[in-house]
N, C-alpha and C positions, 0 to 999 in steps of 0.2 A: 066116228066123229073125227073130223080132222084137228090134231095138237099142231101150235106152232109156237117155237121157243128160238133165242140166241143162244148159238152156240161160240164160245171163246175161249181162252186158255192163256195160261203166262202172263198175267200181271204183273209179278214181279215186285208185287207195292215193296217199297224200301230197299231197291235199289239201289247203289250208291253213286254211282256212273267215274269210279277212281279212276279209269283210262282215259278221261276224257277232261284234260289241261282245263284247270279255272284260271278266265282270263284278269288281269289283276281289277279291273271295272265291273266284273259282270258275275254275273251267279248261273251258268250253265246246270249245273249240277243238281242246285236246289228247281232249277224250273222242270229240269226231267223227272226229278222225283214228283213234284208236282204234277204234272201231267199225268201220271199213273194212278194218282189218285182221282187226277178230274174224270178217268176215263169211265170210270164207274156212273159219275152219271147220264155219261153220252152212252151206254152200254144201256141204262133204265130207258134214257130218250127213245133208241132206235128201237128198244121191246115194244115199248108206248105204243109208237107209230106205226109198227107193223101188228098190234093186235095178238103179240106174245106176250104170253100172260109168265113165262120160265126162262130163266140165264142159268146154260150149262156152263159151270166154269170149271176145265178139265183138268186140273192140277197146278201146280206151283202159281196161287192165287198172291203167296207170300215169295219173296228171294229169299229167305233163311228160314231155319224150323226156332229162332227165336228173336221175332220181329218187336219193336217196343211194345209197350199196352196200349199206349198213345195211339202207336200207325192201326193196331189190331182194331181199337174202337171206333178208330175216327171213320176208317172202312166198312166196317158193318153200321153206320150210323148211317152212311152214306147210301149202302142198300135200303135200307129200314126206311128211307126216303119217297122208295118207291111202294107203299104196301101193296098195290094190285100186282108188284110183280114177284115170282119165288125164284128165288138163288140157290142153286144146288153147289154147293164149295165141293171140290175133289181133291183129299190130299198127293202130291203132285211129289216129284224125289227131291225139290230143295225144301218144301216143308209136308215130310215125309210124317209117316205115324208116329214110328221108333223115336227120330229124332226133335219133333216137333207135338210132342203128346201133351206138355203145356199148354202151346198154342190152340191145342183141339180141344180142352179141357175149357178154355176159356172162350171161346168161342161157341159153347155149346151152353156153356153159362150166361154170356152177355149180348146172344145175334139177336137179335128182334123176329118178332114171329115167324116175318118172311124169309127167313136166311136160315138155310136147313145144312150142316157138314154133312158130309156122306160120309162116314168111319168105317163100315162094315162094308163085307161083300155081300148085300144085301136086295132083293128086289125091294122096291119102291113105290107105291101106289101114288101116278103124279096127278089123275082123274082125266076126263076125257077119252078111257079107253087106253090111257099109255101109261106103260111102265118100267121104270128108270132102273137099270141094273148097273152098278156102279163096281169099279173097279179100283179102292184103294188104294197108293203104293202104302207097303210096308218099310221100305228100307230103301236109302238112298242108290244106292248098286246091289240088289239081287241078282241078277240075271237069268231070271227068269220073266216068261210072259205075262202078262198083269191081269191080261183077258181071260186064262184058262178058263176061269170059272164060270165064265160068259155060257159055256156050251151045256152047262147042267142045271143052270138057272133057273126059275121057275118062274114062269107069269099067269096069267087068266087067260084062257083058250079065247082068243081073237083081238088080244088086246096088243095094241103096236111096243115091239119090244127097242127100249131107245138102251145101246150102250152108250157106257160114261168110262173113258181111262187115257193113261199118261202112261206116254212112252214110244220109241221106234218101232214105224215097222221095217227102217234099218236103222242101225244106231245111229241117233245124231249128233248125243252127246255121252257122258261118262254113265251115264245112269246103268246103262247093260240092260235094260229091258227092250227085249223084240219081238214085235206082235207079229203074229200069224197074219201075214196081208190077207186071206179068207175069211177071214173071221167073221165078219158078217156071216157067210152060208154058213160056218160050222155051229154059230149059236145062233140062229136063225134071226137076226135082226134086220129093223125095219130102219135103224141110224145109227153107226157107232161115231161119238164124240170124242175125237183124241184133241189132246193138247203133248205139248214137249218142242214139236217143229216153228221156232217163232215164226216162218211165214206162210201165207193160204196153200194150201195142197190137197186136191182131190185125187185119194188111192182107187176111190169104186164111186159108182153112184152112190151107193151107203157108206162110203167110211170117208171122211175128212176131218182134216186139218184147219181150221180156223186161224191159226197163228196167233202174233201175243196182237191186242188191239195198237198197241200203243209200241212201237220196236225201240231196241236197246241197242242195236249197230248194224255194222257197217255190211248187209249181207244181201237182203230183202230187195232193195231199191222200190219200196211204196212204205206209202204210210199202212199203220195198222189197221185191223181190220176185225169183225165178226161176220159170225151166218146168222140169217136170219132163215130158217128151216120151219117147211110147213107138213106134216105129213098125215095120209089118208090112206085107213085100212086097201091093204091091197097094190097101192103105187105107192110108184120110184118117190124121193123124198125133193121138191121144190126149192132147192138150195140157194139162197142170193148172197152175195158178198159185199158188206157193207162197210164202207171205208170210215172210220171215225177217230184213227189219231192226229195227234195235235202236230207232232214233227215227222217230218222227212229226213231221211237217212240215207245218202246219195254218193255212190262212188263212180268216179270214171277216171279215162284216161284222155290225155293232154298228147298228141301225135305232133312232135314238130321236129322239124329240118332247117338247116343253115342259110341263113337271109333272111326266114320270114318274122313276119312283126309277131313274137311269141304275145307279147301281153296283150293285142291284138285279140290274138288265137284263145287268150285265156277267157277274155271278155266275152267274147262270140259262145262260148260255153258255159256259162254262168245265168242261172233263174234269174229272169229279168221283175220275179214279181216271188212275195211270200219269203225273204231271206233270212228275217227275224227266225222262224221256224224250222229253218234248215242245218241239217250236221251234214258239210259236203267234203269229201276226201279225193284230191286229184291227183294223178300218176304222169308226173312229167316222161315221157318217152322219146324216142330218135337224140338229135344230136340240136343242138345250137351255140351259136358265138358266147362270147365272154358278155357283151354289151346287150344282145339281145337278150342269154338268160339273167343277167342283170338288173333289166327292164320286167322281165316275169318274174321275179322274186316281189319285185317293187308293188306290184301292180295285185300282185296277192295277198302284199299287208298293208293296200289300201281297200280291195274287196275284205277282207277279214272281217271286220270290226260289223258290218253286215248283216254277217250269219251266226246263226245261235254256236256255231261251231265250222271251223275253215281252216284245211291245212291242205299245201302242197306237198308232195313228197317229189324230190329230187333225185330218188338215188338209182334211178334207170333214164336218165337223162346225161348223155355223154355233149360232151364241151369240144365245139371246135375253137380255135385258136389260132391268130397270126403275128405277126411281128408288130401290128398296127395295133394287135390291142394290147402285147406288151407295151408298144409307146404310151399308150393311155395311162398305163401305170406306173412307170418311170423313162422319161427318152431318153435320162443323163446319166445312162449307166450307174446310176447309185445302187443304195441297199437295197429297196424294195425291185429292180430292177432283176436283180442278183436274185434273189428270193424267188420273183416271177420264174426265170429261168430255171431255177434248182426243181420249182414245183412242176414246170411244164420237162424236165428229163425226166422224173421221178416216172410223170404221167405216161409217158412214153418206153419205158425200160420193161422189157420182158423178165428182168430177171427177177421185180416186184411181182408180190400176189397182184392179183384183179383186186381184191379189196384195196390196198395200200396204193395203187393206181386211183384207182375210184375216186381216193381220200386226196391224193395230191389234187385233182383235177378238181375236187369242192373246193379244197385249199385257194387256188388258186381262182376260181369265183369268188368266193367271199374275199378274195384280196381285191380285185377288179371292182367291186361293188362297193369298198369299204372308202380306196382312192377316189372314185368318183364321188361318193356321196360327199365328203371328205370336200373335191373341189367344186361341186355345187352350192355350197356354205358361203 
């Protein structure tokens, strides 16, 4: 009989997103956390619609092993939403057994019928013919494989063997667990479901990575995603990739040279459509004028306000400079005149680190941009 379920991983619900500046108007913070939890029901939608009747969810379901009771319920209420569909929870190394044995305690006490932890190393009878072999983390850094047990398993002769587990098959994060990239043939599986890698990555025709649905930075460059997996005694597993997060998480780099219209260059680069949605992080590079990068600073805290989240970074973006844009900031040899010049030798002395160069030559941008602004009043 052919099973077909979503496979996902890294929710993450109760996130806090502390790296990421709240603007003094806006609530970035509270809307990512938000997301996380809407994504639960775009994850019931896409099962719906493809006639999956099962959501593997491969670990770190939670960001800590003690999330409020609040975020715990309102989550499992959210699945229990769906009762045609069954939720398999996989404890994951940020809410690991050891440390998060509360959270499983209560979760086992308050999921709705359809919402099943997986606690044990345990086969599974999921029906259909297939059967769920799951792999719990114990401990947030073991370092050991999660999977070993995968290979002594036991299932019903003929019945599709689906793994379930969290962790590297090279390390991608602190956790020290790494799978056997084999693993499939060594425990003869017909799908292993990992989670840990927040973005899609296929290791074999059986083993993948789904990523977190919903992404948390700046790595991926797509929105989040689930599988939508169909599989049938005997063949390879049907795997589609279904895109369902809410924001984009978007980094590139900003290539400019002396003369050209930077804020131009910025604009030409920037989503002309969907910015509410977007967290984008830009890497100024090459070199440009005092007045042109002037003009690109300006021009990036008029795009800002825009995007759920927008920062240029500066600090590989070298500053040319001449005499004509000292005039700009003082012609009459005054203080700021003086200052200009102290910052443009600094900027130029070998016997400074590269850092303290660096620092003169922002110095003296932010002075350029300060006067100007200063005379356009």
């Amino acid at each position: 009989m052919t099973i077909r379920f979503l496979h996902a991983s890294d929710l993450h619900l109760g996130r806090k997103f502390a790296s990421i500046p709240q603007p003094p108007d806006g609530n970035v913070r509270g809307r990512l956390m938000e997301a996380r939890h809407a994504v639960i029901g775009r994850l019931a939608t896409a099962a719906e619609d493809r006639a999956a009747k099962h959501v593997l969810l491969a670990g770190d379901t939670f960001d800590t092993a003690t999330p409020s009771p609040s975020l715990v319920r309102q989550a499992l209420a959210a699945m229990g939403e769906a009762p045609d569909v069954t939720w398999w929870l996989l404890p994951g190394n940020h809410d690991n057994l050891r440390d998060a044995e509360p959270l499983w305690e209560m979760i086992r006490a308050t999921a709705p019928a359809n919402v099943h932890p997986v606690t044990r190393a345990e086969p599974i009878e999921m029906g259909s013919g297939a059967t769920l072999l799951p792999c719990p983390v114990a401990y947030r850094a073991s370092g050991s494989d999660p999977t070993e047990a995968l290979v002594t398993m036991p299932s019903p002769d003929g019945n599709l063997r689906i793994g379930l587990a969290h962790g590297g098959i090279t390390d991608f994060t602190e956790s020290g667990e790494v799978i056997a990239p084999d693993r499939d043939r060594s425990a003869r599986l017909d799908y292993l479901a990992l989670g840990d890698w927040h973005g899609r990555m296929e290791v074999s025709a059986r083993v993948h990575y789904a990523g977190s649905p919903e992404q948390d930075r700046f790595k991926h460059d797509r929105r989040g995603s689930c599988l939508a997996v169909s599989l049938d005694p005997g063949g390879l597993p049907d795997v589609e990739t279904v895109e369902i997060g809410q924001f984009l998480w978007t980094e590139a780099e900003l290539p400019l040279y002396p003369g050209q219209d930077a804020a131009a260059a910025l604009g030409a680069l920037l989503p002309s459509t969907g910015r509410r949605d977007i967290l984008m992080r830009l890497h100024a590079t090459g070199r440009a004028g005092l007045g042109d990068r002037a003009a690109l600073e300006q021009a990036a805290r008029n795009a800002a306000p825009e995007f759920a989240h927008f920062e240029l970074r500066t600090d590989r973006l070298g500053t040319q400079y001449d005499a004509g844009d000292l005039d700009q900031i003082d012609r009459e040899g005054g203080a700021l005149r003086l200052a200009a010049e102290a910052l443009v030798a600094d900027a130029e002395t070998e016997e400074l680190a590269a850092a303290d160069r660096d620092a003169a030559r922002d110095a003296l941008a932010r002075l350029y941009s300060y006067v100007r602004e200063g005379a356009e009043k």
